[in-house]
C-alpha positions in Angstrom: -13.7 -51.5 -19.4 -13.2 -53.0 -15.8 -9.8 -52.9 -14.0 -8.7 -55.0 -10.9 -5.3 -55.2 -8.8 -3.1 -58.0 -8.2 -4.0 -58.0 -4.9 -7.5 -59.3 -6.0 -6.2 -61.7 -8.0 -3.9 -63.3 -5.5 -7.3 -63.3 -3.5 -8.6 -65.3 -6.2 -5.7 -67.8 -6.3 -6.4 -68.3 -2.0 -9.5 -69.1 -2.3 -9.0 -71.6 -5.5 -6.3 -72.9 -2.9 -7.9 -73.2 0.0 -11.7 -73.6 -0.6 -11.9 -75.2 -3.5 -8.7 -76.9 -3.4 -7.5 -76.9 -6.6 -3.9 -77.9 -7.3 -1.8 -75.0 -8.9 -2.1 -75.9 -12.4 -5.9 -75.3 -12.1 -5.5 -72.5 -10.3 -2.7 -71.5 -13.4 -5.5 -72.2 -16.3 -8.2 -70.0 -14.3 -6.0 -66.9 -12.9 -4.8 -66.7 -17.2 -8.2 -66.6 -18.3 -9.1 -64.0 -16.4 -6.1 -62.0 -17.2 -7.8 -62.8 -21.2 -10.5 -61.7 -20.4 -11.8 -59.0 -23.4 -12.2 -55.4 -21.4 -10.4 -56.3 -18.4 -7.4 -54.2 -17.3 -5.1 -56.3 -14.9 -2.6 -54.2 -12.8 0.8 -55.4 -13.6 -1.0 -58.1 -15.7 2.4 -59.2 -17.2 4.1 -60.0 -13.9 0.9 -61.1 -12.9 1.4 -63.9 -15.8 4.9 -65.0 -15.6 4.2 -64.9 -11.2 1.3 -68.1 -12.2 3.9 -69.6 -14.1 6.7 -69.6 -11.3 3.6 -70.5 -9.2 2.2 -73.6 -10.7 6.0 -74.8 -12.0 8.0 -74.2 -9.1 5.4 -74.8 -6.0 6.2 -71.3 -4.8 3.0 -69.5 -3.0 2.1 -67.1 -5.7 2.7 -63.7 -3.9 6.5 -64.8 -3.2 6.4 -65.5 -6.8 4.9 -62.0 -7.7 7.0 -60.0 -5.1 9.7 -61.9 -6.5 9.3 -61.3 -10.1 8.2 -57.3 -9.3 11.4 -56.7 -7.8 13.4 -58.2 -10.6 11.5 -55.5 -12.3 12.8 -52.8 -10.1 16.0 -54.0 -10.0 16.1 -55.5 -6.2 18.2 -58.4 -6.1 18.4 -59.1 -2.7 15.0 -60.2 -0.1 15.4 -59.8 3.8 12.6 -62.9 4.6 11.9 -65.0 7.6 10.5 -67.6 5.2 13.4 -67.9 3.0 12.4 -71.6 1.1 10.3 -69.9 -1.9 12.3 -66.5 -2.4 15.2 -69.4 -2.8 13.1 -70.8 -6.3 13.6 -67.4 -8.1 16.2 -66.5 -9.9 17.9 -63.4 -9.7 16.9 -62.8 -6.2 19.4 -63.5 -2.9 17.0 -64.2 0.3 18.8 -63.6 3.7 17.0 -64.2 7.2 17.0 -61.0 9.6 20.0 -62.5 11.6 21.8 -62.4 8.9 22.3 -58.7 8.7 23.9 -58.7 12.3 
């Protein structure tokens, strides 16, 4: 069996981006049939899933989406980002600018 990280599969969704410039739902239909592929272990495969979803449905970059979606996992509800326009698409999560906190 063959494992990979999500970090190589947000890899895989750059370069579908930005070389072969594919739009997200593309990108969608390939990153899920790699997570189906027989004998491949996907860390946090399920997150993984649901962040290509987010991804493709609400134009959010797909590692907002993932770091979005992991921290519902752990419970985080709030996001301290100076790119607040995507962390805004996810529900569940408040996104504050760094000023903010002063």
């Amino acid at each position: 069996s063959l494992e990979t990280s999500a970090l190589t599969i947000a890899e895989i969704v750059w370069t579908l981006e930005s070389y072969y410039k594919l739009e997200p739902m593309d990108v969608q239909d390939r990153i899920l049939a790699i997570l189906n592929t027989p004998g491949l272990q996907v860390e946090h495969a399920d997150v993984v899933a649901r962040a290509m979803i987010l991804y493709a449905d609400a134009k959010i970059d797909f590692v907002d989406a993932f770091n979005g979606l992991w921290m519902q996992e752990k419970g985080i509800t709030s996001a301290l980002s100076f790119d607040t326009k995507h962390f805004e698409r996810i529900p569940r999560i408040s996104v504050y600018l760094p000023q903010d906190l002063n």
